[in-house]
C-alpha positions as a Markdown table, in Angstrom:
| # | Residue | x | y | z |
|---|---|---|---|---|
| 1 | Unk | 4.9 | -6.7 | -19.6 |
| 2 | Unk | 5.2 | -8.5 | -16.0 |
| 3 | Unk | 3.0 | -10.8 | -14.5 |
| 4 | Unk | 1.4 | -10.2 | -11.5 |
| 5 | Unk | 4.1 | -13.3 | -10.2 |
| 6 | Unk | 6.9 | -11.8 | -12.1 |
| 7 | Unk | 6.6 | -8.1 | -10.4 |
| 8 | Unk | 5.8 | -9.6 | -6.7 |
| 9 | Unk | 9.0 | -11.2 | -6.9 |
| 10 | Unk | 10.7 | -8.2 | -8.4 |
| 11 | Unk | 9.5 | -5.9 | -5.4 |
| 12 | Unk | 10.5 | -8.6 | -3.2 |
| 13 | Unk | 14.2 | -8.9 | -4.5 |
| 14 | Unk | 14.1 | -4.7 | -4.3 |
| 15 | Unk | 12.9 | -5.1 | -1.1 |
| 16 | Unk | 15.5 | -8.3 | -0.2 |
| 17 | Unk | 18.7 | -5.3 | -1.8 |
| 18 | Unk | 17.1 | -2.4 | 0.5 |
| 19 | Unk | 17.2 | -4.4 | 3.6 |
| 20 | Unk | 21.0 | -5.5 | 2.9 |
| 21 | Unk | 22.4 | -1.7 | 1.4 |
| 22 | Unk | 22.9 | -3.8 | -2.0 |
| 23 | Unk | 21.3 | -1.4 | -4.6 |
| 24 | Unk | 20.7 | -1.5 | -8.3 |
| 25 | Unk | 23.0 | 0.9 | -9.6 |
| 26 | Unk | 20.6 | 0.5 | -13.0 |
| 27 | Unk | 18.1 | 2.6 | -11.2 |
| 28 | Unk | 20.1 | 6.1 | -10.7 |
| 29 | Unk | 18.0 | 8.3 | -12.0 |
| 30 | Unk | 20.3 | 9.5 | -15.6 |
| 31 | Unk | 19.5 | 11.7 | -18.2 |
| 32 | Unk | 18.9 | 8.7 | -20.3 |
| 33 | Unk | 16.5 | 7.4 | -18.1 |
| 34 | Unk | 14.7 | 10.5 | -17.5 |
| 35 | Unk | 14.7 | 11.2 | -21.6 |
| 36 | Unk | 13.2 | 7.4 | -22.0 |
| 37 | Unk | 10.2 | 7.7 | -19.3 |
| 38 | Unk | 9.4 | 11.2 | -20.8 |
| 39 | Unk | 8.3 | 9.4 | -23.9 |
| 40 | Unk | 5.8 | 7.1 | -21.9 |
| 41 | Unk | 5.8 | 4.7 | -18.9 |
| 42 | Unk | 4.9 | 1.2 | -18.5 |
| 43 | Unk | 4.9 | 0.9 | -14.8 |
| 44 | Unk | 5.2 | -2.9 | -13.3 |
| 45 | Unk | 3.3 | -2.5 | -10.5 |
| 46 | Unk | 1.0 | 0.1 | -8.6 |
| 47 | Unk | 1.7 | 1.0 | -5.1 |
| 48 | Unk | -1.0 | 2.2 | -2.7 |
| 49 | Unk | 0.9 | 3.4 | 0.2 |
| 50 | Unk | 1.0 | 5.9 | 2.9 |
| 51 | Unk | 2.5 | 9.6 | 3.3 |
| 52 | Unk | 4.3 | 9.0 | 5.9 |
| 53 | Unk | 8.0 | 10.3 | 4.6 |
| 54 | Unk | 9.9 | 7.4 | 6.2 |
| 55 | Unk | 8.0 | 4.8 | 3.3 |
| 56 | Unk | 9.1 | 5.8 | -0.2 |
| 57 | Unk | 7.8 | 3.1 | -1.8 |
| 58 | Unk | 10.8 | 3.5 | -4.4 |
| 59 | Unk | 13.1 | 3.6 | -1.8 |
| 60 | Unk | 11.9 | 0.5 | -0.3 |
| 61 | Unk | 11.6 | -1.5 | -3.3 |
| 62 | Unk | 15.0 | -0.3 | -4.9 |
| 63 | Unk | 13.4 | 0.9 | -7.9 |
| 64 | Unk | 13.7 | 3.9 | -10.2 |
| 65 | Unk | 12.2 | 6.3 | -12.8 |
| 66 | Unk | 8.9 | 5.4 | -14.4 |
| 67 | Unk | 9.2 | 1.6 | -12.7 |
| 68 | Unk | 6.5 | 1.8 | -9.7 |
| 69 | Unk | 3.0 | 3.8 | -10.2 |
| 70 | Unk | 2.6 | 5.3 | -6.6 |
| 71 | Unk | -0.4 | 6.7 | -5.0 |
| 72 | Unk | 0.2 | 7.7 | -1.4 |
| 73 | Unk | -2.2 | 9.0 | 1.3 |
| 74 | Unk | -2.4 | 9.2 | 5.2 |
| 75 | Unk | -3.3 | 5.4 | 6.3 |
| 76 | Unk | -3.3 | 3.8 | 3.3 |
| 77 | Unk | -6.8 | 4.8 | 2.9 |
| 78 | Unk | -9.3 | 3.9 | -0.1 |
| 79 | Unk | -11.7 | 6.5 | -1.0 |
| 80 | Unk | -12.9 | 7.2 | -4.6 |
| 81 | Unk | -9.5 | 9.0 | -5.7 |
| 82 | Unk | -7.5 | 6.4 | -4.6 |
| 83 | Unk | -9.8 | 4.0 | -6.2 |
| 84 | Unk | -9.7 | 5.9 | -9.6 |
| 85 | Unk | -6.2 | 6.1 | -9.5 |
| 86 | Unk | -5.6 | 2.4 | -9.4 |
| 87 | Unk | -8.0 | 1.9 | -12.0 |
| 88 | Unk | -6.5 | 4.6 | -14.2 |
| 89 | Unk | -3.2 | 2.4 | -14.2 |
| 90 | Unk | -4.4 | -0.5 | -14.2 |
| 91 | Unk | -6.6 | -0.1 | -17.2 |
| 92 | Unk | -4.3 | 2.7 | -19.0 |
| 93 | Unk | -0.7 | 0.8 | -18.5 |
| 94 | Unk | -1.7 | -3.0 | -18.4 |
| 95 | Unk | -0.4 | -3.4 | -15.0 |
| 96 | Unk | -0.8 | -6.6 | -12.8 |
| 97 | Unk | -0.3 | -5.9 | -9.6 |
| 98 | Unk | -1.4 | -3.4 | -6.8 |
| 99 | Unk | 0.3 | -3.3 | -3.4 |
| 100 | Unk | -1.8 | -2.1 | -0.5 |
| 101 | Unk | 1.5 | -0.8 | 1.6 |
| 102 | Unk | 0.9 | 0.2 | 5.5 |
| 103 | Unk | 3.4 | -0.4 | 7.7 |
| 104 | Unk | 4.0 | -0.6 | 11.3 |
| 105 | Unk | 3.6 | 2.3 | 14.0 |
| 106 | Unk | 1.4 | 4.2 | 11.6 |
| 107 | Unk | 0.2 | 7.5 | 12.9 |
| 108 | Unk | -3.2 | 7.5 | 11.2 |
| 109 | Unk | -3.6 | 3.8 | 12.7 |
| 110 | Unk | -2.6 | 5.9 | 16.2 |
| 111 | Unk | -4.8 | 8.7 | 15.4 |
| 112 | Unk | -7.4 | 6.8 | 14.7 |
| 113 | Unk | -7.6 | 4.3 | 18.7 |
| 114 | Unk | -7.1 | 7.7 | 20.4 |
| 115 | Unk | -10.2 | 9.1 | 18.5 |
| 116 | Unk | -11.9 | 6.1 | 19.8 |
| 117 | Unk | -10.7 | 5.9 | 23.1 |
| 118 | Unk | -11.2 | 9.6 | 23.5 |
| 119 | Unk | -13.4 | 11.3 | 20.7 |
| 120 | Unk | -12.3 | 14.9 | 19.9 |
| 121 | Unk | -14.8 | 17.3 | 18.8 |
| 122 | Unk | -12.7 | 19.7 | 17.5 |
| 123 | Unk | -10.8 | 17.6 | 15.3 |
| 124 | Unk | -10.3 | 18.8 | 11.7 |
| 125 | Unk | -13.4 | 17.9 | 9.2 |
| 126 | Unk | -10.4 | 16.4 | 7.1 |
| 127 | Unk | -8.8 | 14.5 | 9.1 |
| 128 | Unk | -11.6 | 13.2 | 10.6 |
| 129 | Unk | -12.4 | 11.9 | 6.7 |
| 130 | Unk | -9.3 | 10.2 | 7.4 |
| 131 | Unk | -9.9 | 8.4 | 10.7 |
| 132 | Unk | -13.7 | 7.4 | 9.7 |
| 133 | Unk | -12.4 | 5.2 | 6.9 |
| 134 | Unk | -9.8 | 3.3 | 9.1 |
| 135 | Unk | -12.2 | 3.2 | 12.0 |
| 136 | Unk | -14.7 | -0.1 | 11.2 |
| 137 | Unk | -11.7 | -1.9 | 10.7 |
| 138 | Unk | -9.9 | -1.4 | 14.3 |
| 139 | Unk | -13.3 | -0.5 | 16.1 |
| 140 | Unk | -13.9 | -4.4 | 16.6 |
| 141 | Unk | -10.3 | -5.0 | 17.7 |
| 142 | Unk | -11.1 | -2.5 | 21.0 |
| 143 | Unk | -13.7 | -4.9 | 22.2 |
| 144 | Unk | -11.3 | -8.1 | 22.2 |
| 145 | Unk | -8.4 | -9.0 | 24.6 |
| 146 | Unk | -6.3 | -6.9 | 22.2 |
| 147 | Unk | -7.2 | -3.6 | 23.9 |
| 148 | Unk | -5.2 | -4.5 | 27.5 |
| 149 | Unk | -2.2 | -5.0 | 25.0 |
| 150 | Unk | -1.3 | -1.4 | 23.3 |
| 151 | Unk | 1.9 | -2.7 | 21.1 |
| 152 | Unk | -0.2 | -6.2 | 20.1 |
| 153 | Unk | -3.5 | -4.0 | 19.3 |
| 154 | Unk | -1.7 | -1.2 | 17.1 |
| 155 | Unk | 0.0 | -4.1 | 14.8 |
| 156 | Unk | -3.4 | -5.9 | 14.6 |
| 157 | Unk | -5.0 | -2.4 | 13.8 |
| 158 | Unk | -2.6 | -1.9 | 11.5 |
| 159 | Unk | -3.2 | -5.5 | 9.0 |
| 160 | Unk | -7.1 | -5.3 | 9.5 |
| 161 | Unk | -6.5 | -1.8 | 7.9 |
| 162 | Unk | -4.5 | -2.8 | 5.4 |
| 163 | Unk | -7.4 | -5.9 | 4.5 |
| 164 | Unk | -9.6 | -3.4 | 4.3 |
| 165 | Unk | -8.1 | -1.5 | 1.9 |
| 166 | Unk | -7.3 | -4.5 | 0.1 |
| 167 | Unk | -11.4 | -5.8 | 0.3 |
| 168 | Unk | -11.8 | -2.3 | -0.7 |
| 169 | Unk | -10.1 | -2.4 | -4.2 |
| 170 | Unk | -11.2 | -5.7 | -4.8 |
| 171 | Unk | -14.8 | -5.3 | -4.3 |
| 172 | Unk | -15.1 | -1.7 | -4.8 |
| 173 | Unk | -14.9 | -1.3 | -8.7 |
| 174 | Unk | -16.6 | -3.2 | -11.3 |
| 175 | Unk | -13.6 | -2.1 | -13.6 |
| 176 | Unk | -10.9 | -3.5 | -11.3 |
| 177 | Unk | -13.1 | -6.9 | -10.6 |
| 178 | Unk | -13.1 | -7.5 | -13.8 |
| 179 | Unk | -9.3 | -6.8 | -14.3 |
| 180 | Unk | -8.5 | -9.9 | -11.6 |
| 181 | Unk | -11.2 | -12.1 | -13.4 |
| 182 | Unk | -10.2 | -11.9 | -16.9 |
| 183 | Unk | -6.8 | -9.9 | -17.4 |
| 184 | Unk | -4.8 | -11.4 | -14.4 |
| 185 | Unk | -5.0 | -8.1 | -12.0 |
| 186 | Unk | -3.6 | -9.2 | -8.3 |
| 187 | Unk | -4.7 | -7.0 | -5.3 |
| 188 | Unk | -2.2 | -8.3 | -2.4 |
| 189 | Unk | -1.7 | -6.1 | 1.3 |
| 190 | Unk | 2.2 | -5.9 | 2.6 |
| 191 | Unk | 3.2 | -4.3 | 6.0 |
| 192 | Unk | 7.1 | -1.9 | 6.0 |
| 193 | Unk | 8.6 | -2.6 | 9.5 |
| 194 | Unk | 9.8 | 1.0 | 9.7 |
| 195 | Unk | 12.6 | -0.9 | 12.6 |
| 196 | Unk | 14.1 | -3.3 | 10.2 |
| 197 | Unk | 12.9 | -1.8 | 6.6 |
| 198 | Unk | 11.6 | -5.3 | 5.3 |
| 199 | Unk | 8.2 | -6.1 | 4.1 |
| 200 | Unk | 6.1 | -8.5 | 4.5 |
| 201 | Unk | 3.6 | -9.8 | 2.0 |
| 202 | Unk | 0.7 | -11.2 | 3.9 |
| 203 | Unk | -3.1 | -11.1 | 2.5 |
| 204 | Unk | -4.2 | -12.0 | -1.4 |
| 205 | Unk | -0.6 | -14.2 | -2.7 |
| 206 | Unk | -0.9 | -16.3 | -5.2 |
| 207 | Unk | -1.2 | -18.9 | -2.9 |
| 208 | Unk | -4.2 | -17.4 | -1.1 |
| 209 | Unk | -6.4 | -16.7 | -4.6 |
């Protein structure tokens, strides 16, 4: 069983092999492998990331069968799936740590300022689910400086999301705050440069509890 220290740095040296094209042959998924995660998992840490199909959270981490639980939805959003999923692992496989994952240029991040710069009424009653959970976190950002700098307001939109998400999971679930208060549960946010594949760890470290 990790510690919430112990997988953070784990992810980090996955992520430290992905950047460089070293990988960890040890992950390829074999018949072995497959025939010892049929039997059970125990799953280090649990990734909430988004769908977008250039962020496979295994894939970025350099990690393999039955190592990373991964939920993944458009923006990294919470809503009370999400929610129940982290808790499902969290309580159910012991796990330490969950990883809020957005990362830059996301299109539910763009979605979201064109919907507020220029609010479509026929947009889908789904997507627009979508867009009204990210939207109190950028709205603010369109009344500072930020909005007569488009690349500088789409990377700020992008970590106040990804607090969010994070204030979310803390805050959000009696069963998860009392995971961090008495079982060692860490809740961080981390941002995937889609132009250089690293992440960045950036909001709730060790450091910062």
């Amino acid at each position: 069983m990790h510690t919430a220290k112990e997988a953070l740095e784990r992810l980090r040296e996955g992520n430290y092999r992905f950047v460089t094209d070293i990988h960890n042959n040890d992950h390829s998924p074999s018949r072995a492998r497959r025939q010892e995660v049929a039997n059970g998992q125990e799953p280090f840490a649990i990734i909430l990331g988004c769908s977008d199909s250039r962020v496979p959270a295994e894939m970025v981490f350099d990690q393999g069968l039955g190592d990373l639980f991964v939920i993944r939805v458009a923006g990294n959003i919470v809503a009370p799936s999400q929610v129940g999923s982290v808790e499902f692992a969290a309580e159910r496989y012991k796990t330490k740590l969950v990883v809020v994952l957005g990362h830059s240029q996301c299109g539910a991040i763009l979605a979201t300022l064109e919907e507020l710069k220029r609010p479509n009424e026929n947009q889908s009653r789904n997507l627009k689910s979508i867009v009204d959970r990210i939207r109190p976190s950028v709205a603010t950002l369109l009344e500072t400086e930020l909005k007569h700098d488009h690349e500088a307001l789409v990377h700020q939109s992008v970590r106040a999301n990804i607090r969010a998400s994070v204030n979310h999971l803390r805050h959000g679930s009696e069963l998860l705050e009392n995971l961090i208060q008495n079982e060692g549960l860490l809740i961080v946010g981390a941002e995937y440069s889609l132009e250089t594949g690293a992440v960045e760890f950036f909001d709730g470290l060790l450091t910062d509890a």
